[in-house]
mmJSON file of the N, C-alpha and C atoms, coordinates in Angstrom:
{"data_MODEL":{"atom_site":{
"group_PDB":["ATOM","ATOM","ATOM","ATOM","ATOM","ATOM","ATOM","ATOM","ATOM","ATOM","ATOM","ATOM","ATOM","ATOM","ATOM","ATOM","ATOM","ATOM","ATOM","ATOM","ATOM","ATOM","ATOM","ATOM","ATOM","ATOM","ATOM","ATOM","ATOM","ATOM","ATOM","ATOM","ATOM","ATOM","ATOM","ATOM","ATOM","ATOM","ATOM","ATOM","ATOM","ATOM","ATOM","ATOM","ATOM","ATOM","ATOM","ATOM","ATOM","ATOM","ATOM","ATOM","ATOM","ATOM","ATOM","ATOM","ATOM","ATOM","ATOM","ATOM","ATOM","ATOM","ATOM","ATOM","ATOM","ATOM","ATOM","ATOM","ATOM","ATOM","ATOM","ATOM","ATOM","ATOM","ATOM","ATOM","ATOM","ATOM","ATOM","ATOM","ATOM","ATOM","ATOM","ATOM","ATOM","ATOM","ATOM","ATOM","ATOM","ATOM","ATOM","ATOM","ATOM","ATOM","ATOM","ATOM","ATOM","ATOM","ATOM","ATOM","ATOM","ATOM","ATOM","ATOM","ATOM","ATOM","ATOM","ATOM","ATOM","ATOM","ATOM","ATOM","ATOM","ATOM","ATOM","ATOM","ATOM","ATOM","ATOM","ATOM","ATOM","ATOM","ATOM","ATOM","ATOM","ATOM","ATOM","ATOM","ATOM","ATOM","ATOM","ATOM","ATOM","ATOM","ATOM","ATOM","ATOM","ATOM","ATOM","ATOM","ATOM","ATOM","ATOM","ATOM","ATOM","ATOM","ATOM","ATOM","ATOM","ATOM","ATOM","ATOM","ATOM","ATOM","ATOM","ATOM","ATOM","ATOM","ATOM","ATOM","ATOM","ATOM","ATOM","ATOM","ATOM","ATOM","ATOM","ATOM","ATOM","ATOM","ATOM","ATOM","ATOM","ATOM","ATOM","ATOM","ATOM","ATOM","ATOM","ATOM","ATOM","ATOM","ATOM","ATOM","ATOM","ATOM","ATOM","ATOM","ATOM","ATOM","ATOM","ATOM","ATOM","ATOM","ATOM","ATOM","ATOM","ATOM","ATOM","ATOM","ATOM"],
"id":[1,2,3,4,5,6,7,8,9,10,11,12,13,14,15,16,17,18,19,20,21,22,23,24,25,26,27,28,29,30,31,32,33,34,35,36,37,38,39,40,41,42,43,44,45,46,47,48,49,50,51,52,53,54,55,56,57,58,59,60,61,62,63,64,65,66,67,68,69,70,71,72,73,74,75,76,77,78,79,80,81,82,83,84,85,86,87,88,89,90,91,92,93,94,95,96,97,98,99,100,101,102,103,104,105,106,107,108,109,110,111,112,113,114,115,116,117,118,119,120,121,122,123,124,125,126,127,128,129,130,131,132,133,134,135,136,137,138,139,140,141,142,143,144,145,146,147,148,149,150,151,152,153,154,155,156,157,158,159,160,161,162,163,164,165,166,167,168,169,170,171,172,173,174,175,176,177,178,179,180,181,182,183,184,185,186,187,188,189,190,191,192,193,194,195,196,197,198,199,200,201],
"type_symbol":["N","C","C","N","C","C","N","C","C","N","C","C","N","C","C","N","C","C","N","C","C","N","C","C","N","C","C","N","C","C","N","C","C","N","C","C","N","C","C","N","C","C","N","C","C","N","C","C","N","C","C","N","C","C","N","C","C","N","C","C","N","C","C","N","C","C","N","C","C","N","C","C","N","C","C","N","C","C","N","C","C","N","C","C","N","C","C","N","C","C","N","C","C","N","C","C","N","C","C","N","C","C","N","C","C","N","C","C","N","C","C","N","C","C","N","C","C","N","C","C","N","C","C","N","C","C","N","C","C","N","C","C","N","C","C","N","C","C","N","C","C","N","C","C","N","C","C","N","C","C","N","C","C","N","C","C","N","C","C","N","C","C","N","C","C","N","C","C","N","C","C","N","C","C","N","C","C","N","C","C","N","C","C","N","C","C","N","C","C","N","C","C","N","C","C","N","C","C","N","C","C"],
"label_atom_id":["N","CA","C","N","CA","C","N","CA","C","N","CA","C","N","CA","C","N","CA","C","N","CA","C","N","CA","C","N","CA","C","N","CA","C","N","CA","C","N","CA","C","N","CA","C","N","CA","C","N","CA","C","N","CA","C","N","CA","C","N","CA","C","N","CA","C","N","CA","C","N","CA","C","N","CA","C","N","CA","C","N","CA","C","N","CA","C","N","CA","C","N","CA","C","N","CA","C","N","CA","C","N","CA","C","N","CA","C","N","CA","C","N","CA","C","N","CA","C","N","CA","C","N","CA","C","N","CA","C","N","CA","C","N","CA","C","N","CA","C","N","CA","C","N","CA","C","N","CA","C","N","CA","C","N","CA","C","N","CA","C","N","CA","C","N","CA","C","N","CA","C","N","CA","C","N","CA","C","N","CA","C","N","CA","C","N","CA","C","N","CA","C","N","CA","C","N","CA","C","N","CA","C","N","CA","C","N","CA","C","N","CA","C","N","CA","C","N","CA","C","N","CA","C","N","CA","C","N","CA","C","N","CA","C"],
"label_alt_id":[null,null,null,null,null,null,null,null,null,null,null,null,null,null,null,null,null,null,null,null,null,null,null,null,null,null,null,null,null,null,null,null,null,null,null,null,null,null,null,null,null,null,null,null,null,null,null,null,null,null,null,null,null,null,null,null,null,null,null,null,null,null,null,null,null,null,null,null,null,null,null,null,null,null,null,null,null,null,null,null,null,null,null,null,null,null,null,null,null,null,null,null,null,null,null,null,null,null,null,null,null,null,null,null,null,null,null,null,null,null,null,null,null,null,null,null,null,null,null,null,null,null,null,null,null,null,null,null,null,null,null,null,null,null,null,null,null,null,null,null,null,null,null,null,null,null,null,null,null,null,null,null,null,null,null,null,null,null,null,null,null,null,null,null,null,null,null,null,null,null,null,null,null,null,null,null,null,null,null,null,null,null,null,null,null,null,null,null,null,null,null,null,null,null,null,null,null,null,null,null,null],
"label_comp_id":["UNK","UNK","UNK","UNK","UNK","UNK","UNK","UNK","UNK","UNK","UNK","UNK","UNK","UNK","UNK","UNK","UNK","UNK","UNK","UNK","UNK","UNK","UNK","UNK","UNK","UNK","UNK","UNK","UNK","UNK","UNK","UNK","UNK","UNK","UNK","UNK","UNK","UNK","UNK","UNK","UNK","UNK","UNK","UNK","UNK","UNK","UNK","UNK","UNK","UNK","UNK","UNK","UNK","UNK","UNK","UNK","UNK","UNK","UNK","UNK","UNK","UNK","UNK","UNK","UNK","UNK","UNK","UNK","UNK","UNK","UNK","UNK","UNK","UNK","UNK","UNK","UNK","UNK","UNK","UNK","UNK","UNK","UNK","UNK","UNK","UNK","UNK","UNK","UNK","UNK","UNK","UNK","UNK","UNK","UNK","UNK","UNK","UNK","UNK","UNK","UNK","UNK","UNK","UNK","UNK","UNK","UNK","UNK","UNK","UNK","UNK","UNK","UNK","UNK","UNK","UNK","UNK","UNK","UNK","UNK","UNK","UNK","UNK","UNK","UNK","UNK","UNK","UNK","UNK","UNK","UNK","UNK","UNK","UNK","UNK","UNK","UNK","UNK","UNK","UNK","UNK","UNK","UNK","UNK","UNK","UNK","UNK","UNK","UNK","UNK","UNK","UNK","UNK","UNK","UNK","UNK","UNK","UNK","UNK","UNK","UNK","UNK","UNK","UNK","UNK","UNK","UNK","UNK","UNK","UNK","UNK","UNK","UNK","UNK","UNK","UNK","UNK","UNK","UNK","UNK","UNK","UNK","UNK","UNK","UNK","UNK","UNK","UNK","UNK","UNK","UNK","UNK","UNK","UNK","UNK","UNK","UNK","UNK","UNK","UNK","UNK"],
"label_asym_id":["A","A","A","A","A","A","A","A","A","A","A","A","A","A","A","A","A","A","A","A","A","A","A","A","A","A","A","A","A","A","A","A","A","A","A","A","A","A","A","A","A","A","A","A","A","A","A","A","A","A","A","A","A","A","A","A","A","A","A","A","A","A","A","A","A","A","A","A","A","A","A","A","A","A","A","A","A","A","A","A","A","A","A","A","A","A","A","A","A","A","A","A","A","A","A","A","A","A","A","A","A","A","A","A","A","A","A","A","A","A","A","A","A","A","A","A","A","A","A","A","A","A","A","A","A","A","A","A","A","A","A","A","A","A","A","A","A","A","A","A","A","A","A","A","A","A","A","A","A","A","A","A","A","A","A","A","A","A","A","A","A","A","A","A","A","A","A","A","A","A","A","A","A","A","A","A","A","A","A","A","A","A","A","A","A","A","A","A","A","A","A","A","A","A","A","A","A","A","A","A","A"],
"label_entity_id":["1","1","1","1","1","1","1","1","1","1","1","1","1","1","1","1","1","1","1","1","1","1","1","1","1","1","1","1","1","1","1","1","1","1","1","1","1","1","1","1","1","1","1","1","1","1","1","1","1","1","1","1","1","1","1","1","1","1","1","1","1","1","1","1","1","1","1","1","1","1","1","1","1","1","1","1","1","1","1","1","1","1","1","1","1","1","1","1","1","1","1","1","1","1","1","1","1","1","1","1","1","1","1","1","1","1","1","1","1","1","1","1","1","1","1","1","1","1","1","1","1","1","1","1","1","1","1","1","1","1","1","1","1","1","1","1","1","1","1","1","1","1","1","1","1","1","1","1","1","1","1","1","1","1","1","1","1","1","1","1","1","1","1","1","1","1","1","1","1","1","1","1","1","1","1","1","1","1","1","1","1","1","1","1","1","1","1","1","1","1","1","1","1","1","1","1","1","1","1","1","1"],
"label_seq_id":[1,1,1,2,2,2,3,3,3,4,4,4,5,5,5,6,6,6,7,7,7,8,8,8,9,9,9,10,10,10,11,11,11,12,12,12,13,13,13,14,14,14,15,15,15,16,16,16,17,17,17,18,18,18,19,19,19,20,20,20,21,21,21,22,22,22,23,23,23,24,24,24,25,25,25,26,26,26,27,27,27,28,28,28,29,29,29,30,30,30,31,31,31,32,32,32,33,33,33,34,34,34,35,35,35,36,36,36,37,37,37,38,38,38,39,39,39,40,40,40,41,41,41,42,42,42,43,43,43,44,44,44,45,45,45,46,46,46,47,47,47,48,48,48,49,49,49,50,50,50,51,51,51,52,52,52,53,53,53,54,54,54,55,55,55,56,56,56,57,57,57,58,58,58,59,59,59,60,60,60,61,61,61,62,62,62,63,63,63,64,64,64,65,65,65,66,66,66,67,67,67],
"pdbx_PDB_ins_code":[null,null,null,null,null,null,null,null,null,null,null,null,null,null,null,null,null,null,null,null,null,null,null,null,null,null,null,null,null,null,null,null,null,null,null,null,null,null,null,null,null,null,null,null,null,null,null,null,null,null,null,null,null,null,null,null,null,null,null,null,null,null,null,null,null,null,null,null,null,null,null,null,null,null,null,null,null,null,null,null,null,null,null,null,null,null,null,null,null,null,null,null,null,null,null,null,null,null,null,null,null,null,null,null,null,null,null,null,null,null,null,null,null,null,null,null,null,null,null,null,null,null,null,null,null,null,null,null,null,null,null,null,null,null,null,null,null,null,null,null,null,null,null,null,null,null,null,null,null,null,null,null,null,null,null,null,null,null,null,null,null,null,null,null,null,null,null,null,null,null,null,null,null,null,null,null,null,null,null,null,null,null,null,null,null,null,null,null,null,null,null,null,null,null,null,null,null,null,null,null,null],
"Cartn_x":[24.286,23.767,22.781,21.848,20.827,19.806,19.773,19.338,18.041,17.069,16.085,14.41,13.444,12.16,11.819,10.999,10.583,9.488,9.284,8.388,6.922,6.508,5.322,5.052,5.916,5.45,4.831,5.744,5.744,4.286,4.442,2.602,1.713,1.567,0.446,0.613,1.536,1.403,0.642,1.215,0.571,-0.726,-0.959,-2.565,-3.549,-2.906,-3.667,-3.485,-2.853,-2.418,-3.978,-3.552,-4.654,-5.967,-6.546,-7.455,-7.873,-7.482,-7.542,-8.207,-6.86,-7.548,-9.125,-9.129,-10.534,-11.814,-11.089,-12.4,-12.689,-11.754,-11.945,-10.961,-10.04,-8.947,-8.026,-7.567,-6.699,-5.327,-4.65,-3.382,-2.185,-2.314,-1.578,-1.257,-2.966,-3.112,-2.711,-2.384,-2.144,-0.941,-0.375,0.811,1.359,2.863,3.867,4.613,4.246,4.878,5.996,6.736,8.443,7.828,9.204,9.112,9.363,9.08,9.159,10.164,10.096,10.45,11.439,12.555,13.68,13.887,14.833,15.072,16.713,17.586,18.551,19.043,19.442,19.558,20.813,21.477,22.916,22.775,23.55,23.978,24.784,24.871,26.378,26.815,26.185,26.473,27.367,26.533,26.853,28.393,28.468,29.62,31.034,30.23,31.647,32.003,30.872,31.809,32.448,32.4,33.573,34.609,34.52,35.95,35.447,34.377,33.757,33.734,34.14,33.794,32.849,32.033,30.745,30.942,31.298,31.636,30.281,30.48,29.777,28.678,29.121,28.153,27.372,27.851,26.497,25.456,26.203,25.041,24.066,24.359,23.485,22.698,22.49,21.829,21.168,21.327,20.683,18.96,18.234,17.034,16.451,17.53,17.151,18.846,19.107,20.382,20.047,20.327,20.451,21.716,21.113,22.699,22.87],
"Cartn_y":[8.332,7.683,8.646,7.863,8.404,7.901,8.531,8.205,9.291,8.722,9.549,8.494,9.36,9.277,8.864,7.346,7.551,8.246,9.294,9.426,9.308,8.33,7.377,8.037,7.729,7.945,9.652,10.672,12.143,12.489,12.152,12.589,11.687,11.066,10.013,10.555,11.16,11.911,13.538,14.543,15.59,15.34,14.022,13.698,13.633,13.424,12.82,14.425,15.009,16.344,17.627,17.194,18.239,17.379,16.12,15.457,16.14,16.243,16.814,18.504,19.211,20.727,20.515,19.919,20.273,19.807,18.937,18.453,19.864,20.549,22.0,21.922,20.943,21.173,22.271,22.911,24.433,23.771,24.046,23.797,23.727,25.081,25.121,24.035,23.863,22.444,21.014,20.432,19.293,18.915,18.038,17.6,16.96,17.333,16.923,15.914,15.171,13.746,13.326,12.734,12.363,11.277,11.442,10.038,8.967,7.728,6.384,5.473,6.038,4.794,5.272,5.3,5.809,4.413,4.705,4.002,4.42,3.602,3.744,3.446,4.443,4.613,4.463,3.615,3.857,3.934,4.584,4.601,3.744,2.807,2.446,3.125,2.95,4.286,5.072,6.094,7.153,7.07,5.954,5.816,5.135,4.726,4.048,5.065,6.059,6.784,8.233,8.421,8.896,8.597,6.931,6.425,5.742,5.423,5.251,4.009,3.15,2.027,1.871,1.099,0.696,-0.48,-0.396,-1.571,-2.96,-3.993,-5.102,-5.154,-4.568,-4.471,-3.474,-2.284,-1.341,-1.386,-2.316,-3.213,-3.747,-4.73,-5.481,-4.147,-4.044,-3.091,-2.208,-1.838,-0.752,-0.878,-0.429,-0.886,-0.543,0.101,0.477,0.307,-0.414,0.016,0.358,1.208,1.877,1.1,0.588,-0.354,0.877],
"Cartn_z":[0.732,1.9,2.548,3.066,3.439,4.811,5.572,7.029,8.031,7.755,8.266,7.911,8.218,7.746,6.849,6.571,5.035,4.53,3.352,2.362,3.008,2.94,3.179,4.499,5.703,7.111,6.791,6.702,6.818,6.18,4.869,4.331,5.022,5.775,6.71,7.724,8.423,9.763,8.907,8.322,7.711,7.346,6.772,6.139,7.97,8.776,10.09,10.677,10.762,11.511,10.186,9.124,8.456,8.499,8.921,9.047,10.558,11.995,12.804,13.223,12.167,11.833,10.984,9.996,8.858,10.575,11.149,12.218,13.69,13.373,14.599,15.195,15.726,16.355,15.697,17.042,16.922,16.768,16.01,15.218,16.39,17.413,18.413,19.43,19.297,20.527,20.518,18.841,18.363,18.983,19.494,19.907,18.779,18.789,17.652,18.316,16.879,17.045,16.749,17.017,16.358,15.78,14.704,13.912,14.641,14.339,15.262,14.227,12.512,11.884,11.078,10.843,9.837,9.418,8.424,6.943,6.616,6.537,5.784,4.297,3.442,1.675,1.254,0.688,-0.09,-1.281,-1.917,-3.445,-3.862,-4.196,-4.61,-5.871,-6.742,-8.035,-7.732,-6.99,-6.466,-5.622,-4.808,-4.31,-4.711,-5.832,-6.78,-7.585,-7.564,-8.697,-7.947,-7.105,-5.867,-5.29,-5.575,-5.416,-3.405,-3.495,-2.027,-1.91,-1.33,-0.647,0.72,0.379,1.455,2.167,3.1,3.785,4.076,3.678,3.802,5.058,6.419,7.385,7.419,6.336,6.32,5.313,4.1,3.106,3.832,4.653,5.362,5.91,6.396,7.59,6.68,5.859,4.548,4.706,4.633,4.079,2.488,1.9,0.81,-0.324,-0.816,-1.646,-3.362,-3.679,-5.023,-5.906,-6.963,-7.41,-8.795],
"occupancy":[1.0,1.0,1.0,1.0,1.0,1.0,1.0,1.0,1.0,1.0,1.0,1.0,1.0,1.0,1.0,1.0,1.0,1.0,1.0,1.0,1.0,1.0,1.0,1.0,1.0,1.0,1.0,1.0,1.0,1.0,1.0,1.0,1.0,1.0,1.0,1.0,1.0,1.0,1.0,1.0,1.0,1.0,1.0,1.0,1.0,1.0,1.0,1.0,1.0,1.0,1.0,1.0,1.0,1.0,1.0,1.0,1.0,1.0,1.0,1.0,1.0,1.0,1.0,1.0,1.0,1.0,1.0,1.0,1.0,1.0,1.0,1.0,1.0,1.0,1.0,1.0,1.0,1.0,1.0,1.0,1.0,1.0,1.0,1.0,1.0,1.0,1.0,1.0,1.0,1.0,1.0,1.0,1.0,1.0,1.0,1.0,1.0,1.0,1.0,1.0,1.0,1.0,1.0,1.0,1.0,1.0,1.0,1.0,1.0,1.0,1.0,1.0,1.0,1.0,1.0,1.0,1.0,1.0,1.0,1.0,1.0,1.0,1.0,1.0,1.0,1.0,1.0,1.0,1.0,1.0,1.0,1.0,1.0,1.0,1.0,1.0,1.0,1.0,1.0,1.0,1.0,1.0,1.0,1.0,1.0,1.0,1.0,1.0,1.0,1.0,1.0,1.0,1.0,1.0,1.0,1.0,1.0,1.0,1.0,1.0,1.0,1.0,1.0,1.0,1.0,1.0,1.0,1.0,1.0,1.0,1.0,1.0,1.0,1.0,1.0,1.0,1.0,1.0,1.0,1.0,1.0,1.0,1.0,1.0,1.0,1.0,1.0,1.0,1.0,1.0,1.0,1.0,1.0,1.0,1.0,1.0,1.0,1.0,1.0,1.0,1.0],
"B_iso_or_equiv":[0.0,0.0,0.0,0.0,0.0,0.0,0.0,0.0,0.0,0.0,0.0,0.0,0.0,0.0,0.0,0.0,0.0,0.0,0.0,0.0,0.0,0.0,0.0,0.0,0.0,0.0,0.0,0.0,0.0,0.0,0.0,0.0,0.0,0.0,0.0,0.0,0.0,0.0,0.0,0.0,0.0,0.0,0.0,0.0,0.0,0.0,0.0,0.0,0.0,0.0,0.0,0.0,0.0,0.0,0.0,0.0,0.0,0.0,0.0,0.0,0.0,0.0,0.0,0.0,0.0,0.0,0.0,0.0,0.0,0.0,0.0,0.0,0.0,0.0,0.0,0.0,0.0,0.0,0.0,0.0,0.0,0.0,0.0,0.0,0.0,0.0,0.0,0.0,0.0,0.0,0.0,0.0,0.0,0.0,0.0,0.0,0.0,0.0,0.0,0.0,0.0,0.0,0.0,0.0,0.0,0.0,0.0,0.0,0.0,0.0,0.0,0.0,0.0,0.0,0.0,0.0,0.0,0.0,0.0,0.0,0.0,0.0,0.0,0.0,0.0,0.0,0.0,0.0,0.0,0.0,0.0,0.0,0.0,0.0,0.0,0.0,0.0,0.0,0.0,0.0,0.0,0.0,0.0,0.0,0.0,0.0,0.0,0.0,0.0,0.0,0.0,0.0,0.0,0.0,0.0,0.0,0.0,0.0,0.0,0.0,0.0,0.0,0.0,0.0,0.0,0.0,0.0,0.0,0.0,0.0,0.0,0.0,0.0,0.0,0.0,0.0,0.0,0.0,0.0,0.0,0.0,0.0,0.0,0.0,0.0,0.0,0.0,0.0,0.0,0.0,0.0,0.0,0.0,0.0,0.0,0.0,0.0,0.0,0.0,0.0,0.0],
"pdbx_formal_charge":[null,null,null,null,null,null,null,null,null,null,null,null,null,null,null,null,null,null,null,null,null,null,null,null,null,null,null,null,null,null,null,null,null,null,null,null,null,null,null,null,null,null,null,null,null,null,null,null,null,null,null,null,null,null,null,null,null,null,null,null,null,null,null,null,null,null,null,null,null,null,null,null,null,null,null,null,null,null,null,null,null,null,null,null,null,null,null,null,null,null,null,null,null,null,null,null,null,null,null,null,null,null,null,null,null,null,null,null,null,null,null,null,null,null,null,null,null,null,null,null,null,null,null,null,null,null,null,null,null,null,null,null,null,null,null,null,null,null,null,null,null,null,null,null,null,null,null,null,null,null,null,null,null,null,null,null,null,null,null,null,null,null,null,null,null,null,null,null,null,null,null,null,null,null,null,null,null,null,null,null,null,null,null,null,null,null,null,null,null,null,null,null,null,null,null,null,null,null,null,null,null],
"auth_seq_id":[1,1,1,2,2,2,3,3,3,4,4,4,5,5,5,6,6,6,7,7,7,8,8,8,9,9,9,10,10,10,11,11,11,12,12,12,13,13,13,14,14,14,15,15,15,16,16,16,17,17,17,18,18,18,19,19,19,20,20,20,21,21,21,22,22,22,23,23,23,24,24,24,25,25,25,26,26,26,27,27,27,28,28,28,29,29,29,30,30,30,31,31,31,32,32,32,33,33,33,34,34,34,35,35,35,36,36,36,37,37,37,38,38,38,39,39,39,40,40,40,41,41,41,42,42,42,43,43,43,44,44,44,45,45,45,46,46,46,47,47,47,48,48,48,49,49,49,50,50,50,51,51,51,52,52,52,53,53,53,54,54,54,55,55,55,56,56,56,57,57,57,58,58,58,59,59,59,60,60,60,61,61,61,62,62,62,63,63,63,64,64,64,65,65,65,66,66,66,67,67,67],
"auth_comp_id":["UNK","UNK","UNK","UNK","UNK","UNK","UNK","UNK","UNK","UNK","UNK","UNK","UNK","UNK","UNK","UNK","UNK","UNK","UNK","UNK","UNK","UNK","UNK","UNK","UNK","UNK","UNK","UNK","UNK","UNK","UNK","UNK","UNK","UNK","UNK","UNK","UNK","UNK","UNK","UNK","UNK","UNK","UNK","UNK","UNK","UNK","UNK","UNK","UNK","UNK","UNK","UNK","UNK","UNK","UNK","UNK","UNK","UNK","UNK","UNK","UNK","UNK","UNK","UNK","UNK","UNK","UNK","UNK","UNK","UNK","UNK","UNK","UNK","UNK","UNK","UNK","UNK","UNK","UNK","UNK","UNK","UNK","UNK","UNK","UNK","UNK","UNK","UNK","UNK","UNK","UNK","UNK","UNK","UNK","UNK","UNK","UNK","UNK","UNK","UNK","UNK","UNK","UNK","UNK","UNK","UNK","UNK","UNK","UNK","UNK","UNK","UNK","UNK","UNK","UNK","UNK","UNK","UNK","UNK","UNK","UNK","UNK","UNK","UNK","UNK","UNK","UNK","UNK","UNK","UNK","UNK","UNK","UNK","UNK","UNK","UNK","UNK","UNK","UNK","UNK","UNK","UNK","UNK","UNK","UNK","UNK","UNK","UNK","UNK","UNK","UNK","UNK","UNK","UNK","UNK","UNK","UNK","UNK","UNK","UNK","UNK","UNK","UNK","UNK","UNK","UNK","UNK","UNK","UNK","UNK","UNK","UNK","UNK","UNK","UNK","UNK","UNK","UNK","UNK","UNK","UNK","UNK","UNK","UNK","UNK","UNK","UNK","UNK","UNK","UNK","UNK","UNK","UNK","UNK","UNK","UNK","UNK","UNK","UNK","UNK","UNK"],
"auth_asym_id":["A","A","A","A","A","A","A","A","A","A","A","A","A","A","A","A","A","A","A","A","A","A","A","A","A","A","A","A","A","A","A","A","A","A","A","A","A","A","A","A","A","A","A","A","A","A","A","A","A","A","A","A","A","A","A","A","A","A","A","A","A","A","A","A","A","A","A","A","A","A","A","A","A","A","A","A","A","A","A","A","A","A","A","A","A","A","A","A","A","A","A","A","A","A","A","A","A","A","A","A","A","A","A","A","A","A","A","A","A","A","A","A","A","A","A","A","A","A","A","A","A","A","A","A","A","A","A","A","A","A","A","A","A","A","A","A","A","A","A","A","A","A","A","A","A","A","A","A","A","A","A","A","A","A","A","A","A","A","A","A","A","A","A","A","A","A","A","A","A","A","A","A","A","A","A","A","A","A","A","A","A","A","A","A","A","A","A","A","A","A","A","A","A","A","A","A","A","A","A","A","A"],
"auth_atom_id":["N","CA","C","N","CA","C","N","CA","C","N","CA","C","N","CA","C","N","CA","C","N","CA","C","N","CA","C","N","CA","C","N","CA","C","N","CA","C","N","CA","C","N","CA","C","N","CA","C","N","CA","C","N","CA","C","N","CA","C","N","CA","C","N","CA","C","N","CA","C","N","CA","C","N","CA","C","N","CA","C","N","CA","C","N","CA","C","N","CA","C","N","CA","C","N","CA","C","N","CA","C","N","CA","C","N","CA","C","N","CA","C","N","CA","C","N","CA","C","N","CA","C","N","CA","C","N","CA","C","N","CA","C","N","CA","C","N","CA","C","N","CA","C","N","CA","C","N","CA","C","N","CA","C","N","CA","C","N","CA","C","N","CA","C","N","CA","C","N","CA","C","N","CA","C","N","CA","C","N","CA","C","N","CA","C","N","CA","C","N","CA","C","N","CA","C","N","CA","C","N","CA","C","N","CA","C","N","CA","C","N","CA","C","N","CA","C","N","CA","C","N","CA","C","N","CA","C","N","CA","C","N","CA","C"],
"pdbx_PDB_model_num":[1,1,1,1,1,1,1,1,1,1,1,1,1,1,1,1,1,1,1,1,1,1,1,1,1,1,1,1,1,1,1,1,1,1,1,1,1,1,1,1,1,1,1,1,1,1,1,1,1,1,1,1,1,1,1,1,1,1,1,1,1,1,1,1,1,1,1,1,1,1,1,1,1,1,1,1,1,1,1,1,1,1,1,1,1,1,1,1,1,1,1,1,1,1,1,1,1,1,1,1,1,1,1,1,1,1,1,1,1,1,1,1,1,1,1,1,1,1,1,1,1,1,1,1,1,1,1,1,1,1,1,1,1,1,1,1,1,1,1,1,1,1,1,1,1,1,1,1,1,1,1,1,1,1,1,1,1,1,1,1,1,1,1,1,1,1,1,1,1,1,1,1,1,1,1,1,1,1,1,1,1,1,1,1,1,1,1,1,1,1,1,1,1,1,1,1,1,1,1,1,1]
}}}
């Protein structure tokens, strides 16, 4: 299981943050941004073969399940 940032967002914020520096902005001065968009990951694989049960309401809610 997995709960955070996706992939995609992190290199598009870094691509916009080193798009900024190459233009003269001082690295110091850039304001840091929080993420806005997380993503939740299950395994089931992974959790059946631990002996894990995933309960039906956190299937739903998943945005990503691994079968």
């Amino acid at each position: 299981m997995s709960y955070g940032t996706s992939l995609e967002s992190r290199i598009q914020r870094i691509a916009d943050y080193i798009g900024r520096i190459l233009k003269g902005a001082s690295p110091g001065e850039i304001p840091i941004d929080m993420p806005t968009k997380f993503g939740l990951t299950l395994n089931l694989a992974t959790a059946r073969a631990i002996g894990i049960t995933i309960p039906q309401s956190l299937l739903l809610r998943a945005d990503e399940v691994i079968r």
